[in-house]
Structure formats: C-alpha cells, structure tokens
C-alpha positions as CSV (number, residue, x, y, z in Angstrom):
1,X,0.0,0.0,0.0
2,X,1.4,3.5,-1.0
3,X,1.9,6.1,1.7
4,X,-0.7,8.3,2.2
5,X,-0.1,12.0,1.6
6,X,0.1,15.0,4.0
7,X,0.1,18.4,2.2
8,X,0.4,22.0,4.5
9,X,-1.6,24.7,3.0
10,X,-0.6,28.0,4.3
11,X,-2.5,31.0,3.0
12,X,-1.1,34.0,3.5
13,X,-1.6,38.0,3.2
14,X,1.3,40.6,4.0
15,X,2.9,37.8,6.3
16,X,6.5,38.7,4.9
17,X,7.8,39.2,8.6
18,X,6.5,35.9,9.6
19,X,6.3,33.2,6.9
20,X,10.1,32.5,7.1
21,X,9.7,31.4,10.6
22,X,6.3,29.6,9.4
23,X,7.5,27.3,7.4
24,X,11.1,26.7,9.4
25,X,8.7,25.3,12.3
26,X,7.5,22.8,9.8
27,X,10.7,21.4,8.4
28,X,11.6,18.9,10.5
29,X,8.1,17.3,10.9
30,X,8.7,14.0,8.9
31,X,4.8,13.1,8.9
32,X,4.8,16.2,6.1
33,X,5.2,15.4,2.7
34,X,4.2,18.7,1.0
35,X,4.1,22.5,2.3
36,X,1.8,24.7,-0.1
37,X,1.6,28.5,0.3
38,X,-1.2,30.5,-1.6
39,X,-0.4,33.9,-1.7
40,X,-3.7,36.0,-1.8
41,X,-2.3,39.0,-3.3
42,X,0.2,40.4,-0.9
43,X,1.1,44.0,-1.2
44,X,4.3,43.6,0.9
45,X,7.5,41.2,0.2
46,X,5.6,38.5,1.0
47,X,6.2,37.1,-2.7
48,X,9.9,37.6,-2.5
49,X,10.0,36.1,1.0
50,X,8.0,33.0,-0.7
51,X,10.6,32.5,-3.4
52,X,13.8,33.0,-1.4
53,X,12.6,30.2,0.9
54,X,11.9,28.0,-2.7
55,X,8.6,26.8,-1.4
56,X,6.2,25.5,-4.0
57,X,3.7,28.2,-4.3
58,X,0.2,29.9,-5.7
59,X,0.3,33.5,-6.3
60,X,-3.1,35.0,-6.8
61,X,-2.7,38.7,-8.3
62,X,-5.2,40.2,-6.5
63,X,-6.8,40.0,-3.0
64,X,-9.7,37.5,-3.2
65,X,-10.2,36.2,0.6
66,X,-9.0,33.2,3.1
67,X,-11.9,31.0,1.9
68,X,-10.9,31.6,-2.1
69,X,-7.0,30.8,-1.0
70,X,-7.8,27.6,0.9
71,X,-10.1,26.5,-2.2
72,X,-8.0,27.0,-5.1
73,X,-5.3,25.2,-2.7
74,X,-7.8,22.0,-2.6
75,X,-8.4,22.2,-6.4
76,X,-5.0,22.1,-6.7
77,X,-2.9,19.0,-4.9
78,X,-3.4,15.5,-4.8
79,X,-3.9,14.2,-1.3
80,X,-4.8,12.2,1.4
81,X,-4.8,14.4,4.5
82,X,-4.8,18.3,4.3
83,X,-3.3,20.6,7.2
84,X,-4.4,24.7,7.0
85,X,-2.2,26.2,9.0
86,X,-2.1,30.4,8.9
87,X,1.3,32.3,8.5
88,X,2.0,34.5,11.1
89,X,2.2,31.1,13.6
90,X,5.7,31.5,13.3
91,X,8.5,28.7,14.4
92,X,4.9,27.7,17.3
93,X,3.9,26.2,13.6
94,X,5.9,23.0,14.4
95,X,3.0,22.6,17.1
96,X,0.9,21.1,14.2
97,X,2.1,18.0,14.6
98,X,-0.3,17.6,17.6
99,X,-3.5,18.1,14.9
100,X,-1.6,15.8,12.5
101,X,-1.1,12.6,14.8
102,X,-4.6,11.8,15.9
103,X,-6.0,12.5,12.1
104,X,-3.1,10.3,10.8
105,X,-3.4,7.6,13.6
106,X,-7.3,7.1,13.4
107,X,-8.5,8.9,16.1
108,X,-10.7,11.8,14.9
109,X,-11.2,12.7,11.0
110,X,-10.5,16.2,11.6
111,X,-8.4,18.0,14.9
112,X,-9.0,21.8,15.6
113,X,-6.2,23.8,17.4
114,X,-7.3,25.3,20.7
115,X,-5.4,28.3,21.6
116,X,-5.2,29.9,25.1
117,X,-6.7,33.0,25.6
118,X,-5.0,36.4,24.3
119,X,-4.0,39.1,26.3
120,X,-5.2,41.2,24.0
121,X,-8.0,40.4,22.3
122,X,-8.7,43.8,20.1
123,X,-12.6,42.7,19.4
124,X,-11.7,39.4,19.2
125,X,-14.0,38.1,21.6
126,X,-16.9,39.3,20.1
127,X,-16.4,37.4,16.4
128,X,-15.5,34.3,18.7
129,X,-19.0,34.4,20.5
130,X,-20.9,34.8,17.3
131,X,-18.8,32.0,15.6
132,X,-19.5,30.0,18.5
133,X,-23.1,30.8,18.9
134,X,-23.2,30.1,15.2
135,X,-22.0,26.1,15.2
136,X,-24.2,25.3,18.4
137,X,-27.5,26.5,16.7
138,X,-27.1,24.6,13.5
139,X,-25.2,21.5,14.7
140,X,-26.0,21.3,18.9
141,X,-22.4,21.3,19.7
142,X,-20.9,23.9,21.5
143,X,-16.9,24.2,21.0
144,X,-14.6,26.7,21.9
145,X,-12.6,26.4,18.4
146,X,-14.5,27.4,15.6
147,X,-12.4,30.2,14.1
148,X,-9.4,28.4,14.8
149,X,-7.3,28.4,11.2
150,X,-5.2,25.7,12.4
151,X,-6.7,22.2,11.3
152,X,-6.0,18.9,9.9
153,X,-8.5,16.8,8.2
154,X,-8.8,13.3,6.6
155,X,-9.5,13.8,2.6
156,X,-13.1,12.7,2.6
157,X,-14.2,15.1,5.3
158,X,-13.0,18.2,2.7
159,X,-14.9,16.0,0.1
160,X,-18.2,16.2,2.4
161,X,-18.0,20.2,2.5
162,X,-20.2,21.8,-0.7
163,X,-20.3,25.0,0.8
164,X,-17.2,27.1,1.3
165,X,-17.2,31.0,1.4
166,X,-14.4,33.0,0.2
167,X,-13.9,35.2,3.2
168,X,-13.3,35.1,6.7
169,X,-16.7,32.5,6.9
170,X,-14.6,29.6,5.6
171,X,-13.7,28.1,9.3
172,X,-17.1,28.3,10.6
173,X,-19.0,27.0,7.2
174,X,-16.1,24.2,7.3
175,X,-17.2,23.6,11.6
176,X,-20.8,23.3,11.0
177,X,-20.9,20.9,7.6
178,X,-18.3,18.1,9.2
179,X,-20.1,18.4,12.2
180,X,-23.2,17.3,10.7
181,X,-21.8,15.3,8.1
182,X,-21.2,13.2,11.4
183,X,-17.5,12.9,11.1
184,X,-15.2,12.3,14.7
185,X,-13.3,15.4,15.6
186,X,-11.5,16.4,18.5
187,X,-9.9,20.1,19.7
188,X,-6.2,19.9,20.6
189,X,-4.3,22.4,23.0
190,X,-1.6,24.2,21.5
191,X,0.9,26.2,22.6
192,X,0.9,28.2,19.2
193,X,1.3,31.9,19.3
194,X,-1.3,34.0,16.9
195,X,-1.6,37.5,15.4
196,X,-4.3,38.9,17.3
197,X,-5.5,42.2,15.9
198,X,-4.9,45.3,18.6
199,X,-7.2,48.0,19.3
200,X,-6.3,50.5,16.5
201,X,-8.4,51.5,14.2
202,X,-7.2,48.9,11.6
203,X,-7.6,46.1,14.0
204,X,-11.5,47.2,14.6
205,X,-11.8,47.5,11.3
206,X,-10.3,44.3,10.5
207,X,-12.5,42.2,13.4
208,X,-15.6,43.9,11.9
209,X,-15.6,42.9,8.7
210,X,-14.8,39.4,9.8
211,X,-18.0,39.5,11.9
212,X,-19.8,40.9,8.9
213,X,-18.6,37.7,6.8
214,X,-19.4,35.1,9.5
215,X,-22.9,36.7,10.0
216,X,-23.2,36.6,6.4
217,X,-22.0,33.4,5.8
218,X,-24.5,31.9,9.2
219,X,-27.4,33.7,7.2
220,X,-26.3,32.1,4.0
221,X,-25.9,29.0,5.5
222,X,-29.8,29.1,7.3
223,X,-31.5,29.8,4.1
224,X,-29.5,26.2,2.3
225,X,-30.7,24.0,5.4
C-alpha cells in the first residue's frame, strides 16, 4: 500500500515578517510530505520572502479572501490528508504535529487547534461568541474552536463540505458541515502563538468585517438548510 499523503496549506496575506519562521517550524516534521503556500495577493514582500525560501507556491494577483486561498489550494494537490495552517504562527507552527497525529493515527477525522486566551484580544471576543453561537444552533455542539485556522482533516471530510465562502466564513461554514456530516473530531491544545489584531483603528476594522462575513455566511448557511 502506498503512503498516504500530507500536504500544508498555508494561505497567507502581508505575512513577509513571519512566513520564514512559518514554514522553518515545519521542516523537521517527517509526517509532512508537501508544504503549499497560496499567496492572496500580498502588497508587501511576502512574494519575494516565498521564493527565497523556494517553497512550491500559488500566487493569486489580487486580494480575493481566506476562503478563495484555501479552495483553489484543494483544487490544486493531490492528497490524502490536508493541514491549513495560517502564516504568522511563526516557528509555534511545528506545534501542528499535535493536529496531524490523531488525524493520521485514526483517532478523529479532523483536529482543531485550541489556543489559550489572548491578552489582547482587540474585538476578538466578540467574532468568537458569534462564531460559537453560530456552530451550536445549526449542529447542537458547543466548542470553543470554531475560528481556529489551524486544522488537519482526513480527505473525505474536505470531500463532504459543498459550501465554502471566500472570506473570513470559511472556518465556521467548514465547523458546522463536518459536524453534521457526522465525522469524529477532536480540539487539541496548542501552545501556538497568533496575530491577534490590537485596538487601533485597523484592528476594529479588521474584526468587523470578519463579523460581517461570519454573519453573512451563518445567514447564507440558514437559508441552504
């Protein structure tokens, strides 16, 4: 029997400060066979960054969302299990391992990073409690992880999910259709450090239009059940 493949996807957007580090945390995980970065239109040196560190790539020219990223990524490889992983994890990446073992060893079909909580959550708590209230009224399960970007799932759980939004709804659209597809997952602790946004302006702004997509995307979602 042939070994079954792992790929990494790794969407990023302006992570050139970061990705290096990425993607060094990932290296010495042998269970990996592939690493793929889609590069949603960075205006930074994020593309530079990419080629200097001669990672097989996708460069999309312009800005088109997380959830168009992670689906041209799918339409793209050949594999058996599929890790999404976000770039600004830094060399905490190599912490995936602990979502790859219990997907690769049988014991869930798809794991779900659990972070602690941030010190500084710049209106992060707020998306989090509608993503959350989100997944428990359309599947009955309440979990503390559905915006988590860090996941690992078998290939037929990715096969099972017809709906997939091209923004910042992906995660949550991804949480509720495995859910009730029936498949086994589990949420992992991870010592993995994130990019939270801060309370500037750009970070409100940022958090708001994520709530905006997740609403949008729960609406969506209400209207196809």
């Amino acid at each position: 029997m042939d070994k079954q493949k792992l790929i990494v996807v790794i969407p990023v957007y302006n992570e050139a400060d970061t990705i290096k580090n990425t993607i060094k945390g990932l290296k010495d995980i042998e269970l990996i066979d592939e690493i793929l970065i889609v590069d949603d239109g960075s205006t930074d040196n994020t593309t530079s960054t990419i080629q200097q560190l001669g990672v097989p790539h996708i460069k999309i020219r312009q800005n088109r969302g997380k959830g168009y990223a992670m689906k041209l990524a799918i339409s793209s490889i050949e594999y058996d299990y599929i890790a999404f992983i976000d770039g600004d994890l830094g060399s905490t990446s190599s912490q995936v391992i602990k979502l790859i073992e219990p997907v690769i060893y049988g014991q869930a079909d798809f794991t779900i990073a659990k972070f602690g909580t941030p010190k500084n959550k710049g209106g992060f708590g707020l998306v989090k409690t509608l993503a959350r209230i989100g997944v428990l009224a359309y599947t009955g399960v309440d979990i503390d992880t559905s915006l988590s970007g860090q996941r690992v799932y078998k290939k037929e759980v990715i096969e099972s999910i017809r709906y997939m939004p091209a923004h910042f709804g992906i995660e949550v659209a991804m949480t509720i259709q495995a859910i009730n597809s029936g498949y086994k997952f589990k949420e992992i602790p991870v010592d993995m450090v994130h990019s939270y946004s801060d309370r500037s302006l750009k970070g409100f702004r940022h958090r708001g239009e994520q709530f905006l997509d997740i609403m949008k995307t729960l609406i969506y979602m209400g209207f196809k059940r």
